[in-house]
C-alpha angles and dihedrals in degrees: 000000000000115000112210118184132187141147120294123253135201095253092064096068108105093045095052085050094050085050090053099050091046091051100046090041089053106028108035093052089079084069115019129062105245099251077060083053097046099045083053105051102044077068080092100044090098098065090180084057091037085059099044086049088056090041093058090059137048099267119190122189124220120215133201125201082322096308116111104254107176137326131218144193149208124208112211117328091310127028114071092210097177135053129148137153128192122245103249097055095041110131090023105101095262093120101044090043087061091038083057101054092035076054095055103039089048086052090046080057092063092247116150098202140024128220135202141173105225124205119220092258091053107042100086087053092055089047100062091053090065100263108147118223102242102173135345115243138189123224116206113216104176106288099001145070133205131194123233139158131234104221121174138197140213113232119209118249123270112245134187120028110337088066 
């Protein structure tokens, strides 16, 4: 399977929204009640909002074999704020394929280390990336809270000329 990435564009907005849904509705399931699923996921039902919230970050698109796979951001220069595979493509590298590039374009920003607020599903993941748990948080969504963790990375040095 062939991973494409490249920035995200305006036009990519209900689709992203489409992914999200599906990844949090079939993903986070295996963490979350399904009230929590459901709060969560009803973060994408404006899709006008949904849009203005990618367009604040620096949001990439993965692509698989063409067909749009997962998307990820970065807030900032270092918090990666966003990342969400579909279904369909989860296990696949998809997700590490866009943590490697936030990684890089946050590095390429001169940050030293990189944040994120990991949701239950992903923080083995993270884990696994070398992101270390700092404190536990809960997110209130109406009615609703669910649990993350915020997890951070140092990121090597930057060495020759872009230093």
């Amino acid at each position: 399977m062939a991973i494409a990435l490249r920035p995200a564009l305006p036009a990519d907005a209900p689709a992203l929204a489409a992914l999200f849904r599906a990844s949090v509705e079939v993903l986070g399931a295996e963490d979350y009640s399904e009230a929590q699923v459901e709060a969560w996921s009803a973060l994408a039902d404006d899709e006008a909002e949904f849009a203005k919230k990618l367009a604040t970050k620096l949001t990439i698109v993965a692509l698989a074999d063409g067909a749009l796979a997962g998307f990820g951001a970065l807030k900032g220069t270092d918090f990666l704020d966003m990342l969400y595979v579909h279904p369909n493509f989860s296990r696949r590298g998809v997700a590490s394929a866009l943590c490697d590039a936030l990684e890089k374009l946050s590095l390429a920003r001169h940050a030293k280390k990189l944040t994120v607020d990991a949701s239950d599903s992903a923080e083995k993941f993270f884990s696994r990336r070398g992101y270390v748990a700092q404190r536990r948080n809960m997110t209130f969504l109406g009615e609703e809270v669910l649990g993350n963790t915020t997890m951070t990375k140092e990121l090597p040095a930057m060495t020759g000329p872009t230093q």
